[in-house]
Predicted model as a PDB file, atoms N, CA, C, CB and O in Angstrom, pLDDT in the B-factor column:
MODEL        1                                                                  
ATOM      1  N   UNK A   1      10.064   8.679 -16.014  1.00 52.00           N  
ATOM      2  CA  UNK A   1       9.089   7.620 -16.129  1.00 52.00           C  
ATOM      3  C   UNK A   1       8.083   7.961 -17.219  1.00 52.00           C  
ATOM      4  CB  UNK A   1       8.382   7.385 -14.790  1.00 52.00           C  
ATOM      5  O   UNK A   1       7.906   9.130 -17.561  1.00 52.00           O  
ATOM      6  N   UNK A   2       7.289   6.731 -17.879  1.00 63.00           N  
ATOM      7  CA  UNK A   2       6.667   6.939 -18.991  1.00 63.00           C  
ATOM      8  C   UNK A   2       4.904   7.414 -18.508  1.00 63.00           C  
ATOM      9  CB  UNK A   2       6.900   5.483 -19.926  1.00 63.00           C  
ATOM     10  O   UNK A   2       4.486   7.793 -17.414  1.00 63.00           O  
ATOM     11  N   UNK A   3       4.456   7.284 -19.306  1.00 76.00           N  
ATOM     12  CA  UNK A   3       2.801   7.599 -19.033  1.00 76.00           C  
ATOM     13  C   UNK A   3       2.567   6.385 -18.416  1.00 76.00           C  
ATOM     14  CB  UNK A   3       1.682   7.877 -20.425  1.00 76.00           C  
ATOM     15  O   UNK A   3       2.031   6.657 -17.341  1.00 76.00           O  
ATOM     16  N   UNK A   4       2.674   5.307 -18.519  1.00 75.00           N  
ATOM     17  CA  UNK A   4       2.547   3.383 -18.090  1.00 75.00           C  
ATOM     18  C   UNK A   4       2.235   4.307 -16.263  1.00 75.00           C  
ATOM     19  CB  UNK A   4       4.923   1.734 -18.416  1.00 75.00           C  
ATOM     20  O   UNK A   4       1.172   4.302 -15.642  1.00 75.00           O  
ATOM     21  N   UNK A   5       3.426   4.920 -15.878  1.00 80.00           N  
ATOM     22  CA  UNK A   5       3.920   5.013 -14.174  1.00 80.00           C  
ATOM     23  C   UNK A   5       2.934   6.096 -13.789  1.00 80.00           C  
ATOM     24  CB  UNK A   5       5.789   5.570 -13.779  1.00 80.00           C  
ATOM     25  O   UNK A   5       2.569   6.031 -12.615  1.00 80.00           O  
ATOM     26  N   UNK A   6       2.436   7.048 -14.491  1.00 83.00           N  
ATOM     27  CA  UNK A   6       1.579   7.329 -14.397  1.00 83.00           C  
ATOM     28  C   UNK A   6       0.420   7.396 -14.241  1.00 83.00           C  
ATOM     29  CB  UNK A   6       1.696   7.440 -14.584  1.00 83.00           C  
ATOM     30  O   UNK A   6      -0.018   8.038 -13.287  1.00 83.00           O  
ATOM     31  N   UNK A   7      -0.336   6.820 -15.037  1.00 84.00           N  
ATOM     32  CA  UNK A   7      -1.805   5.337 -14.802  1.00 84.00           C  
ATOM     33  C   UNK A   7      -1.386   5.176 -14.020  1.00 84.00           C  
ATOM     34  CB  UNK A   7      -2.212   3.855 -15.590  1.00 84.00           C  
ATOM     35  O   UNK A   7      -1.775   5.882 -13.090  1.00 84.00           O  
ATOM     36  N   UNK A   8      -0.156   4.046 -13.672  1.00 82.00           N  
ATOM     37  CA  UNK A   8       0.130   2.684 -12.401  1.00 82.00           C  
ATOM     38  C   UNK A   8      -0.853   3.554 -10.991  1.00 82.00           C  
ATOM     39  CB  UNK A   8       2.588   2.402 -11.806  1.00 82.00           C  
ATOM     40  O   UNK A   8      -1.877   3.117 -10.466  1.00 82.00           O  
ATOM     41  N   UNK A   9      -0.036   5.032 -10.616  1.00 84.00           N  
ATOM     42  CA  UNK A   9       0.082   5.837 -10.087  1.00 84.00           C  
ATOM     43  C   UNK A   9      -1.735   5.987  -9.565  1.00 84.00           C  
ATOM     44  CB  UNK A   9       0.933   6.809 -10.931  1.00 84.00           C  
ATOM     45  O   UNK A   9      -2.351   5.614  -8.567  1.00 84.00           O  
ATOM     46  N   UNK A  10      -2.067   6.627 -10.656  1.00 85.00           N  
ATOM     47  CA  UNK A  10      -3.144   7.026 -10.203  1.00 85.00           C  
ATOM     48  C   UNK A  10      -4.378   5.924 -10.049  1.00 85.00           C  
ATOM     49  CB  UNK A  10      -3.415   8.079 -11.008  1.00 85.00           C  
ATOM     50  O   UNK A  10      -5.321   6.030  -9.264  1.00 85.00           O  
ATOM     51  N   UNK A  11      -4.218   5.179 -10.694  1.00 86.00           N  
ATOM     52  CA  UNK A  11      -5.266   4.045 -10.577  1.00 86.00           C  
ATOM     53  C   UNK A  11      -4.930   3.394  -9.178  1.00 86.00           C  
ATOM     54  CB  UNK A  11      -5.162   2.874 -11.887  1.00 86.00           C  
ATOM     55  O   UNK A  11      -5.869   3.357  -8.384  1.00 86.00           O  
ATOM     56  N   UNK A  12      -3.848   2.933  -8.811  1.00 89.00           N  
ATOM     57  CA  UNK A  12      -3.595   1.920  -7.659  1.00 89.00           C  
ATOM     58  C   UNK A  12      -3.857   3.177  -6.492  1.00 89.00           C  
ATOM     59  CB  UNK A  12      -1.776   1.013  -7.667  1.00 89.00           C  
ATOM     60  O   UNK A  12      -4.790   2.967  -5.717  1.00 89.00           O  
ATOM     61  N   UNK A  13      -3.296   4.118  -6.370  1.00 89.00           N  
ATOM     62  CA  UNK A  13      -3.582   5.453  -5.387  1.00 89.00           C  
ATOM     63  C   UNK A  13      -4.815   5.183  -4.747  1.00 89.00           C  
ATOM     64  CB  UNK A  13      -3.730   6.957  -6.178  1.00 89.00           C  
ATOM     65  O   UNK A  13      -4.778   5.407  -3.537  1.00 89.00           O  
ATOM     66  N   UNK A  14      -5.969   4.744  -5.215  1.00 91.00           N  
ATOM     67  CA  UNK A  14      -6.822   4.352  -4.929  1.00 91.00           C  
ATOM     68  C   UNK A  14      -7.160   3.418  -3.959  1.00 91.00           C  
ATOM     69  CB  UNK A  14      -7.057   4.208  -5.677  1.00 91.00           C  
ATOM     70  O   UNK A  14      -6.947   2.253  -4.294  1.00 91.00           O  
ATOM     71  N   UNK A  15      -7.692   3.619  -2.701  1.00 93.00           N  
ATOM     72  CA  UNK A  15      -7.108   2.123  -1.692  1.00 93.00           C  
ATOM     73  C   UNK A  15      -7.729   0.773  -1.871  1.00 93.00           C  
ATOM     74  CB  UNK A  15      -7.390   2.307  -0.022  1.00 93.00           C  
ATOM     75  O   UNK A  15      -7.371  -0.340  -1.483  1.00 93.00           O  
ATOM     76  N   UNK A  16      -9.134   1.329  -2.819  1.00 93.00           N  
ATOM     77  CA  UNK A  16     -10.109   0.063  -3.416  1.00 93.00           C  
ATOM     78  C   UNK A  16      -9.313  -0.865  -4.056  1.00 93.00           C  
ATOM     79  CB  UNK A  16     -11.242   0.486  -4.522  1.00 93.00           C  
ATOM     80  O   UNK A  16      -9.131  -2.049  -3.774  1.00 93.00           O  
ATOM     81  N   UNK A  17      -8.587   0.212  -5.491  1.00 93.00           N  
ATOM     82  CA  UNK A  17      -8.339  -0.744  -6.286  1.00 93.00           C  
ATOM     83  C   UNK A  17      -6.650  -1.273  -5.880  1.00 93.00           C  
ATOM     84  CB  UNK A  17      -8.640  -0.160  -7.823  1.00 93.00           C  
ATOM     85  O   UNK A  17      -6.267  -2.162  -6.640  1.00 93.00           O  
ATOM     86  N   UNK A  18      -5.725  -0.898  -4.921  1.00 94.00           N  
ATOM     87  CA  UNK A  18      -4.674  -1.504  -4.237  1.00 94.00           C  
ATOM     88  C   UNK A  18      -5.100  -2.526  -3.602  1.00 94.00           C  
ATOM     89  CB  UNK A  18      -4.029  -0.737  -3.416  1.00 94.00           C  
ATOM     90  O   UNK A  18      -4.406  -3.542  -3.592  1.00 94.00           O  
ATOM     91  N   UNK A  19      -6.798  -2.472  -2.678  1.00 95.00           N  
ATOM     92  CA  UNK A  19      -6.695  -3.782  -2.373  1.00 95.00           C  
ATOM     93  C   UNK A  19      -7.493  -4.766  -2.989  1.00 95.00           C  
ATOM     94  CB  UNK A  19      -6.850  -3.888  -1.198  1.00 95.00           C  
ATOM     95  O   UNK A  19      -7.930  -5.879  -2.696  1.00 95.00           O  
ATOM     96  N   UNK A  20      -7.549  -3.766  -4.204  1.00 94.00           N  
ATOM     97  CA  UNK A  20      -8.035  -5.730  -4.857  1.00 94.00           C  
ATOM     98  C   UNK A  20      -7.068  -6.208  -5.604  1.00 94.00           C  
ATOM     99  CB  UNK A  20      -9.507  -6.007  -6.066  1.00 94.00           C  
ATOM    100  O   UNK A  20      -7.001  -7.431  -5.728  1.00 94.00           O  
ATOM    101  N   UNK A  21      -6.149  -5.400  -6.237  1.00 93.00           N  
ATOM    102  CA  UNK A  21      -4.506  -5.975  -6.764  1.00 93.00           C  
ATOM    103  C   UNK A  21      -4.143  -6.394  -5.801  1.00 93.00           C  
ATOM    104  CB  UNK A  21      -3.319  -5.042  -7.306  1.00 93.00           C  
ATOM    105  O   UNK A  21      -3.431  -7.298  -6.239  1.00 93.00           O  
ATOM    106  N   UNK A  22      -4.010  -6.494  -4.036  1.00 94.00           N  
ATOM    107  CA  UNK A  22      -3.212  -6.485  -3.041  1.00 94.00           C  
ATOM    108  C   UNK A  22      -3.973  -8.275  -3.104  1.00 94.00           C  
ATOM    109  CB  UNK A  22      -3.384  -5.099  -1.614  1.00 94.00           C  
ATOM    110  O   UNK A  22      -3.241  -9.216  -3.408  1.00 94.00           O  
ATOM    111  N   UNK A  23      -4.849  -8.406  -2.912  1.00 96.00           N  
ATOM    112  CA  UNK A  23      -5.711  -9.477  -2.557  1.00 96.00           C  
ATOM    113  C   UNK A  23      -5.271 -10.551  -3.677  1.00 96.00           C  
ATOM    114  CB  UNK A  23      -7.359  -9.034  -2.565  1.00 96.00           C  
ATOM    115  O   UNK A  23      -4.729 -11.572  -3.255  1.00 96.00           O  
ATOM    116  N   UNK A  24      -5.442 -10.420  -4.963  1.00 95.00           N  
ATOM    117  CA  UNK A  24      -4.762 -11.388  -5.880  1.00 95.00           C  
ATOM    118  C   UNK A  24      -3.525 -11.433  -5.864  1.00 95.00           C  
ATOM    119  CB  UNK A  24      -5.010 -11.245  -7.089  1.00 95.00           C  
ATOM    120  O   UNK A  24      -3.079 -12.242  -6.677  1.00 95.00           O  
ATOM    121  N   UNK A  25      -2.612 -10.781  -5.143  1.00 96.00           N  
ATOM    122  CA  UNK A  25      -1.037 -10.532  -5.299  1.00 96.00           C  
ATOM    123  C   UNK A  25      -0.050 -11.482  -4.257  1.00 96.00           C  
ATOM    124  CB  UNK A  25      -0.741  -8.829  -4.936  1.00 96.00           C  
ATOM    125  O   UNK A  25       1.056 -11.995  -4.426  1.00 96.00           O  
ATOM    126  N   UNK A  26      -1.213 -11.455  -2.841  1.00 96.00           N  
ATOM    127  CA  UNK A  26      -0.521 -11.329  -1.519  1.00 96.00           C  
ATOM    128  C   UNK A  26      -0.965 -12.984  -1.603  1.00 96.00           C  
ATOM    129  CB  UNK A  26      -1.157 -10.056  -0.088  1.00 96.00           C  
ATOM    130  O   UNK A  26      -1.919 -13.390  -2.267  1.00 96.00           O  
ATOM    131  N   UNK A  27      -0.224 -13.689  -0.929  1.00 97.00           N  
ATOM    132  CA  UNK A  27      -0.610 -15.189  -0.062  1.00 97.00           C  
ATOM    133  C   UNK A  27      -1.630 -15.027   0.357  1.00 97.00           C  
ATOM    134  CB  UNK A  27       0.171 -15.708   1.132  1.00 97.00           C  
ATOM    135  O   UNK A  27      -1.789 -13.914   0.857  1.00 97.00           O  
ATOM    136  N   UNK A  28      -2.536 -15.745   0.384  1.00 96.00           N  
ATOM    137  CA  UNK A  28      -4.160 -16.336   0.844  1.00 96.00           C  
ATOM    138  C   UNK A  28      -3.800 -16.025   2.653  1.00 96.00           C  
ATOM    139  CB  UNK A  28      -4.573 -18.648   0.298  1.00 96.00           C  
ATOM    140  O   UNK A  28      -4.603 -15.475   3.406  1.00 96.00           O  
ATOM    141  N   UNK A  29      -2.525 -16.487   3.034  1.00 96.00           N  
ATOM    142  CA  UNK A  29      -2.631 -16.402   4.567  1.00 96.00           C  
ATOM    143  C   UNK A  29      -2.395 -14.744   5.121  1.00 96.00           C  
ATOM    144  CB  UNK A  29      -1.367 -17.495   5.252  1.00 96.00           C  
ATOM    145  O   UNK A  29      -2.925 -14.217   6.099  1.00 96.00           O  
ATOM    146  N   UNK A  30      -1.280 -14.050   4.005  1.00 96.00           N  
ATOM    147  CA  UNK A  30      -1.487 -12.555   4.496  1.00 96.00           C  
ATOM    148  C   UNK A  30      -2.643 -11.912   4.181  1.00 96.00           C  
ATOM    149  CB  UNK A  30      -0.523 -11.684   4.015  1.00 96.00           C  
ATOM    150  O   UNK A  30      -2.995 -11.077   5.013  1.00 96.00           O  
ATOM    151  N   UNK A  31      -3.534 -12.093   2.956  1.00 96.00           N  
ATOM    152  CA  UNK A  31      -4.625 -11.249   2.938  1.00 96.00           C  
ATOM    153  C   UNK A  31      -5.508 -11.767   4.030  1.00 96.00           C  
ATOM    154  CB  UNK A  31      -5.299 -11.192   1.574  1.00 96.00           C  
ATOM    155  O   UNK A  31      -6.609 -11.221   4.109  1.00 96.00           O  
ATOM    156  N   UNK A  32      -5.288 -12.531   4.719  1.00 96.00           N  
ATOM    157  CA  UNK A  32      -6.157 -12.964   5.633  1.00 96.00           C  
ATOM    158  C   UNK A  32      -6.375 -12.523   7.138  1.00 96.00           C  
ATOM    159  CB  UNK A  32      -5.918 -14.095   5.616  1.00 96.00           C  
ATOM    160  O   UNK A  32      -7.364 -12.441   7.867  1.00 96.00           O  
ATOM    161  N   UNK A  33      -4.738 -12.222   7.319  1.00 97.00           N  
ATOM    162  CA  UNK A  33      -4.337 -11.255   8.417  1.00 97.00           C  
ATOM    163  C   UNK A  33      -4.805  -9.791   7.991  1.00 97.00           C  
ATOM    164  CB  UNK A  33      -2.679 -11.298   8.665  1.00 97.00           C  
ATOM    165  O   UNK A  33      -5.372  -9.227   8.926  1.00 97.00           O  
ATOM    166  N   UNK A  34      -4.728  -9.104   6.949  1.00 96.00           N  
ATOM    167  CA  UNK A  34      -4.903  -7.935   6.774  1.00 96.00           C  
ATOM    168  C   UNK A  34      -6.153  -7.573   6.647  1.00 96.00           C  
ATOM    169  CB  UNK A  34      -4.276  -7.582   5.929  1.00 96.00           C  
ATOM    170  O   UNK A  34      -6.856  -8.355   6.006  1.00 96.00           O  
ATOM    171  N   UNK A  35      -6.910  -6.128   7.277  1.00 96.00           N  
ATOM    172  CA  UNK A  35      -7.801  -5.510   6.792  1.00 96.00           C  
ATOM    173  C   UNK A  35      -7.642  -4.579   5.904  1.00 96.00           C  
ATOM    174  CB  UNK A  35      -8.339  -5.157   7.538  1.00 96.00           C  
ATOM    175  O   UNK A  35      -7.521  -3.384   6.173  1.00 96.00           O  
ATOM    176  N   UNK A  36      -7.627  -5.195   4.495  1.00 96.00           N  
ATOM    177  CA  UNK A  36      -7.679  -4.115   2.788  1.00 96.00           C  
ATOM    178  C   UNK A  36      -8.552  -3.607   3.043  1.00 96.00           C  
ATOM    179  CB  UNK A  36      -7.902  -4.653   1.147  1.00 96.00           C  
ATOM    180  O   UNK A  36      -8.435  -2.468   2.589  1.00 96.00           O  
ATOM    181  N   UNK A  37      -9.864  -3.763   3.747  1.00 94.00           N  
ATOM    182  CA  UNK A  37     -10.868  -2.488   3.328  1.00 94.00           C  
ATOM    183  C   UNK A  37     -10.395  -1.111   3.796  1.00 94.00           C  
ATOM    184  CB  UNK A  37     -12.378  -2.666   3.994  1.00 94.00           C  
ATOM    185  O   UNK A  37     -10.663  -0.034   3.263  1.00 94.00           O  
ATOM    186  N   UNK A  38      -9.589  -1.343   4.966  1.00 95.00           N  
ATOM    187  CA  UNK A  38      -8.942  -0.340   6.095  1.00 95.00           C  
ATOM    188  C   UNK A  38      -7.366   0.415   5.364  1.00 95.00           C  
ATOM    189  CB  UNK A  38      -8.503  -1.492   7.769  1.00 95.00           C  
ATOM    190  O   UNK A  38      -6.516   1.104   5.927  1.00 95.00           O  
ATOM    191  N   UNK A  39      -7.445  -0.053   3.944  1.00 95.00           N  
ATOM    192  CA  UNK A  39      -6.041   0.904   3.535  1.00 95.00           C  
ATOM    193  C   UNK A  39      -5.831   2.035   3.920  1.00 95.00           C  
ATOM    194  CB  UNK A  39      -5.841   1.201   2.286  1.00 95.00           C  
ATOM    195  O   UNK A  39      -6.847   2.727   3.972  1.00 95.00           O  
ATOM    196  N   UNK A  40      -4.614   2.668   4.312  1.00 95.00           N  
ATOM    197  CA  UNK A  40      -4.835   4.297   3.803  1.00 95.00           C  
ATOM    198  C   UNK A  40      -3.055   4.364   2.993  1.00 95.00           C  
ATOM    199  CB  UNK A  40      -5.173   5.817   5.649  1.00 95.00           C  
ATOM    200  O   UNK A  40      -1.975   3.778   3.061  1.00 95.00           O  
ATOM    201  N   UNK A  41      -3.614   5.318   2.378  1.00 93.00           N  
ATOM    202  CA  UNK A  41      -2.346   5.584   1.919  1.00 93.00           C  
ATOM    203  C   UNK A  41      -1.528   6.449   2.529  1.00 93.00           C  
ATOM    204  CB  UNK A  41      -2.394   5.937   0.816  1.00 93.00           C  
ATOM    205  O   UNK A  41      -2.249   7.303   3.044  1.00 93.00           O  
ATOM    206  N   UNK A  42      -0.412   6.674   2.740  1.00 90.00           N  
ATOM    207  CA  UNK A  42       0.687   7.225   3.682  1.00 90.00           C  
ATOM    208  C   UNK A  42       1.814   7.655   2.637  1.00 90.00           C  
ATOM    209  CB  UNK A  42       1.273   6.019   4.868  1.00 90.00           C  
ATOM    210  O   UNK A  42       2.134   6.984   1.655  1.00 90.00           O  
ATOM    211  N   UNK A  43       2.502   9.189   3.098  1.00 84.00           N  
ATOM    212  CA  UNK A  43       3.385   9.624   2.416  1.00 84.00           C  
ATOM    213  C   UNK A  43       4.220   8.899   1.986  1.00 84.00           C  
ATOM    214  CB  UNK A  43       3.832  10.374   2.846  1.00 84.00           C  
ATOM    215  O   UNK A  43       4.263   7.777   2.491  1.00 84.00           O  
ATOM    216  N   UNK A  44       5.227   9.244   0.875  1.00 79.00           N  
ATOM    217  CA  UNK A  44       6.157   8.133   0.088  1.00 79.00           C  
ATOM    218  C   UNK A  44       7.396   8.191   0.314  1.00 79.00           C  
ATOM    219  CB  UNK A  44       6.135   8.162  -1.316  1.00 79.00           C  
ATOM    220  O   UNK A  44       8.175   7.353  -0.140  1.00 79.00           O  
ATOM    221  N   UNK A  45       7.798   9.294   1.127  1.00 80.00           N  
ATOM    222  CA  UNK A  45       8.540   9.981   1.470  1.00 80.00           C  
ATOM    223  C   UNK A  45       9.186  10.038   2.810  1.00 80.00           C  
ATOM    224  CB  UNK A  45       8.087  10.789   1.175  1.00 80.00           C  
ATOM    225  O   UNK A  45       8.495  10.817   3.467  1.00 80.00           O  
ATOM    226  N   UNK A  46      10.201   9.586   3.564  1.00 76.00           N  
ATOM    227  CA  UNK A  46      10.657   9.738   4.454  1.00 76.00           C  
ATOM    228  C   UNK A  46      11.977   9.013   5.056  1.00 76.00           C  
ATOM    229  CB  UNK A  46       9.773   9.691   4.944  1.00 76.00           C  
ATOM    230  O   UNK A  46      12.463   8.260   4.213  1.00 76.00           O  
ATOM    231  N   UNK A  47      12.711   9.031   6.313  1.00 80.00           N  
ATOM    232  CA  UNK A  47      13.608   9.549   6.909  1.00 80.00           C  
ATOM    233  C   UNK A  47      14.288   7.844   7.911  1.00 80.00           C  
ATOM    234  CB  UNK A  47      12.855  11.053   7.803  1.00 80.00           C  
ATOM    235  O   UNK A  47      14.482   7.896   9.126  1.00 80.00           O  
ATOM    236  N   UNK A  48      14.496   6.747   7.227  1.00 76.00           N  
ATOM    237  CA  UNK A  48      14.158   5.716   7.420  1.00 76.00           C  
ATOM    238  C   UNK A  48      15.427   6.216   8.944  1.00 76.00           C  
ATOM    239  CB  UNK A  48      14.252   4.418   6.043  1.00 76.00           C  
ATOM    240  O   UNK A  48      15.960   7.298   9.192  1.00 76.00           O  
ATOM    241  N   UNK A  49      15.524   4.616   9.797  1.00 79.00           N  
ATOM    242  CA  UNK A  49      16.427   4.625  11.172  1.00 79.00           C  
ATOM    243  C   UNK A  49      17.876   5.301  11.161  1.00 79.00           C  
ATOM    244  CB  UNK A  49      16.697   3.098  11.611  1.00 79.00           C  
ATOM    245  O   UNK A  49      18.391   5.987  12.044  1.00 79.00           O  
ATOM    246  N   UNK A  50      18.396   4.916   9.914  1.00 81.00           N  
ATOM    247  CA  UNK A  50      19.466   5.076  10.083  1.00 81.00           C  
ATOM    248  C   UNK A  50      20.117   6.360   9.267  1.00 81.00           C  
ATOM    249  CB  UNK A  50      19.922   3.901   9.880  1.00 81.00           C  
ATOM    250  O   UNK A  50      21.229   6.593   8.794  1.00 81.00           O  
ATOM    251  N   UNK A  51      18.704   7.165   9.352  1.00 79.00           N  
ATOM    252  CA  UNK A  51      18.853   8.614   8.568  1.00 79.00           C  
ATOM    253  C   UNK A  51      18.985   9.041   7.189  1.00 79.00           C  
ATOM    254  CB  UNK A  51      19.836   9.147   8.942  1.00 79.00           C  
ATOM    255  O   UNK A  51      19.450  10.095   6.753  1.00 79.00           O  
ATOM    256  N   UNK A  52      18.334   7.709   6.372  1.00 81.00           N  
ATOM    257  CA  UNK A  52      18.812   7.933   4.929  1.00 81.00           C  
ATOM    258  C   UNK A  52      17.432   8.123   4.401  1.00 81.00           C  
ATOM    259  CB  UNK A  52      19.739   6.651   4.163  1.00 81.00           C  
ATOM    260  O   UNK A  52      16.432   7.727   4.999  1.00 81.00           O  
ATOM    261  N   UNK A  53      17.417   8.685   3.366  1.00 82.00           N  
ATOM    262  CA  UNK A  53      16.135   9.290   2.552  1.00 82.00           C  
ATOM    263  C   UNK A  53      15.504   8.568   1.977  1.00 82.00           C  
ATOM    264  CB  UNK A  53      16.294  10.153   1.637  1.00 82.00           C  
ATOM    265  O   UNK A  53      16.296   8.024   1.208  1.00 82.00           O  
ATOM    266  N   UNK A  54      14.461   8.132   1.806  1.00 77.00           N  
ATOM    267  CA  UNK A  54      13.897   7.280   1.289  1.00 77.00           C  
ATOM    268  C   UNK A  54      12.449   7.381   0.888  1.00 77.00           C  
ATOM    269  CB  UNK A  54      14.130   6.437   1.963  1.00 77.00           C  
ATOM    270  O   UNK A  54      11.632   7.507   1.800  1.00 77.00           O  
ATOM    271  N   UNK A  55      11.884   7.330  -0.770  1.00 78.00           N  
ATOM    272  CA  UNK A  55      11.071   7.451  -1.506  1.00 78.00           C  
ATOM    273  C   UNK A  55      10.333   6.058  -2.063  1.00 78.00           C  
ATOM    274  CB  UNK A  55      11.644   8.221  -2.336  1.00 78.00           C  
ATOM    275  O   UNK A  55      10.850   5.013  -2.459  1.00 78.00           O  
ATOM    276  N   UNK A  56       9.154   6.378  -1.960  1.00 77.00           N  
ATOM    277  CA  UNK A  56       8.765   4.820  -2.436  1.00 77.00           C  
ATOM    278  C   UNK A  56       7.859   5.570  -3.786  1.00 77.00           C  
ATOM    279  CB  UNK A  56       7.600   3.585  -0.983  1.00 77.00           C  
ATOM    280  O   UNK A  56       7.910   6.787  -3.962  1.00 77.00           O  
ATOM    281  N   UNK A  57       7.208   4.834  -4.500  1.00 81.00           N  
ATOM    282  CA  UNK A  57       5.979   5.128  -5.316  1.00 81.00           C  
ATOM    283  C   UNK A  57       4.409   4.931  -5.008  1.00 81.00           C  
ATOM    284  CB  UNK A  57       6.170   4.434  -6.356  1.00 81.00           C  
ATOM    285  O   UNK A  57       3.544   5.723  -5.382  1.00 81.00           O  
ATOM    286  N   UNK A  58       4.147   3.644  -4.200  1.00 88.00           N  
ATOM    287  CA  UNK A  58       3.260   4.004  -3.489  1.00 88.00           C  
ATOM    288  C   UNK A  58       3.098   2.983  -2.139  1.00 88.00           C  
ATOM    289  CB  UNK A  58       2.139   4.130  -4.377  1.00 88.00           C  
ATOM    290  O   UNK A  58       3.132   1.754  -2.182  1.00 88.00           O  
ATOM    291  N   UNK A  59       2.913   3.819  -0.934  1.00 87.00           N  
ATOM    292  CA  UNK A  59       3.020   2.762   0.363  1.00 87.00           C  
ATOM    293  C   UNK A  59       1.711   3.341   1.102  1.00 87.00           C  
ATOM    294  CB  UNK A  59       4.681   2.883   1.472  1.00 87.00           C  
ATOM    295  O   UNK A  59       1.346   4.504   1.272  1.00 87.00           O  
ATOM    296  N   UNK A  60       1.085   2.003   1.513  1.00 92.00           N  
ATOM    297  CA  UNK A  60       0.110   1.650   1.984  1.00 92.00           C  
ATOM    298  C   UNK A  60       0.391   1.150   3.766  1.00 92.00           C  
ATOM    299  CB  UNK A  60      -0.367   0.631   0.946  1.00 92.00           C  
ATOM    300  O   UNK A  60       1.345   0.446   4.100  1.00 92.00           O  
ATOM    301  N   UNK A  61      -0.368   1.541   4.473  1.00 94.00           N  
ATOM    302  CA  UNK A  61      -0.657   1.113   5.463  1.00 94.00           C  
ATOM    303  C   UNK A  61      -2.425   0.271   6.019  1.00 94.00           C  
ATOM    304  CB  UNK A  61      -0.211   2.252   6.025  1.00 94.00           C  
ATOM    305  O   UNK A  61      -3.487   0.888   6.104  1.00 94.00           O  
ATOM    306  N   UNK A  62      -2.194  -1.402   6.342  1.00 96.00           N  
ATOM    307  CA  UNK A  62      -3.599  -1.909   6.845  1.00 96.00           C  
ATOM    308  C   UNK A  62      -3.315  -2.043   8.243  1.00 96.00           C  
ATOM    309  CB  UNK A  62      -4.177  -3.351   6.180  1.00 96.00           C  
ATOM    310  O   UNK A  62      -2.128  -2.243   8.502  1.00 96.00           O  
ATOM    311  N   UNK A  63      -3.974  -1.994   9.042  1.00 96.00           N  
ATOM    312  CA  UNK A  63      -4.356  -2.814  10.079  1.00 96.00           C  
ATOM    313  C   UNK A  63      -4.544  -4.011  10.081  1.00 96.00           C  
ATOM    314  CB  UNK A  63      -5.194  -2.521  10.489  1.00 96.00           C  
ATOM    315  O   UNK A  63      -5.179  -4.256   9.055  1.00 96.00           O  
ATOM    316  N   UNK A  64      -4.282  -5.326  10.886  1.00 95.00           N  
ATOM    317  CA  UNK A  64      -4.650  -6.669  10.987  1.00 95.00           C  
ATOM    318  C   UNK A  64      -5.612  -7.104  11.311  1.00 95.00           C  
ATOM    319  CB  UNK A  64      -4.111  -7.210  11.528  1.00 95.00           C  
ATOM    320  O   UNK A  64      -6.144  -6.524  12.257  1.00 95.00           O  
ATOM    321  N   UNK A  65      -6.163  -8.028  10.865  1.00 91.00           N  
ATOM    322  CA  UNK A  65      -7.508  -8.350  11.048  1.00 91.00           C  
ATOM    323  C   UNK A  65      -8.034  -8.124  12.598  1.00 91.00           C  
ATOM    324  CB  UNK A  65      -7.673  -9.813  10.590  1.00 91.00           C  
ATOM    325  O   UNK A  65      -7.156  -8.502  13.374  1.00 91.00           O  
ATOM    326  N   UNK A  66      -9.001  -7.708  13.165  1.00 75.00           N  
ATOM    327  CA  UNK A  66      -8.833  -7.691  14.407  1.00 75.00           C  
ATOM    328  C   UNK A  66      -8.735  -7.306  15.651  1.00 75.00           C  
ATOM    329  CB  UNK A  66      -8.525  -7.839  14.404  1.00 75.00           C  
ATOM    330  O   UNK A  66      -9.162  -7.507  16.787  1.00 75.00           O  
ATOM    331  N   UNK A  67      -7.566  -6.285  14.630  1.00 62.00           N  
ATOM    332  CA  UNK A  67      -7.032  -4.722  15.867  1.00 62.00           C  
ATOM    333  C   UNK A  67      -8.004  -3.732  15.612  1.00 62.00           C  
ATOM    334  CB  UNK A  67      -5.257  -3.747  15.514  1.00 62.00           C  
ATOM    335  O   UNK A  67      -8.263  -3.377  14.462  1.00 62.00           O  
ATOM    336  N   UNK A  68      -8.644  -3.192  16.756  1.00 56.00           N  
ATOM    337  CA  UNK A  68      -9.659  -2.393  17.129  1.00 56.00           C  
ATOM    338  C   UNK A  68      -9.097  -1.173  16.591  1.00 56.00           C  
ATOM    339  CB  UNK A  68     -10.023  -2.403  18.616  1.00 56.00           C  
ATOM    340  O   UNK A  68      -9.983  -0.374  16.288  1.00 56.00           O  
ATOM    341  N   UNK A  69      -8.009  -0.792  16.388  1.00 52.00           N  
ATOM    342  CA  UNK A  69      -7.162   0.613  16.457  1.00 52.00           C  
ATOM    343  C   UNK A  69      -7.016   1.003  15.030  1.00 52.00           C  
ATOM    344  CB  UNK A  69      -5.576   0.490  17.195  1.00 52.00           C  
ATOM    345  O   UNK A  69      -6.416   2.035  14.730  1.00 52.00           O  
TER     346      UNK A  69                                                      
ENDMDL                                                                          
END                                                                             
């Protein structure tokens, strides 16, 4: 990958600026369900159901609007 994936990388890594790309990106009705302030970022890395390996570049986890948890 070039320097471009790099930036991408480190700038979006950021959970601010994922959810303000996330917010112009997503349907008006999912950012609406979601709490972006509540990103976290979560390994990229892992071991999906059916045992196969699987790498992302960058994955985010929100909570829904709502949920106390």
């Amino acid at each position: 990958m070039g320097d471009h994936d790099t930036l991408f990388k480190r700038a979006f890594s950021v959970p601010e600026h994922a959810g303000g790309e996330l917010r112009n990106a997503l349907p008006e009705a999912v950012v609406a369900a979601l709490d972006l302030s509540r990103l976290e970022l979560m390994p990229g890395s892992f071991v999906d159901p059916e045992m196969a390996e699987r790498h992302t570049d960058l994955l985010f986890r929100a909570p829904m609007t709502g949920d106390g948890g």
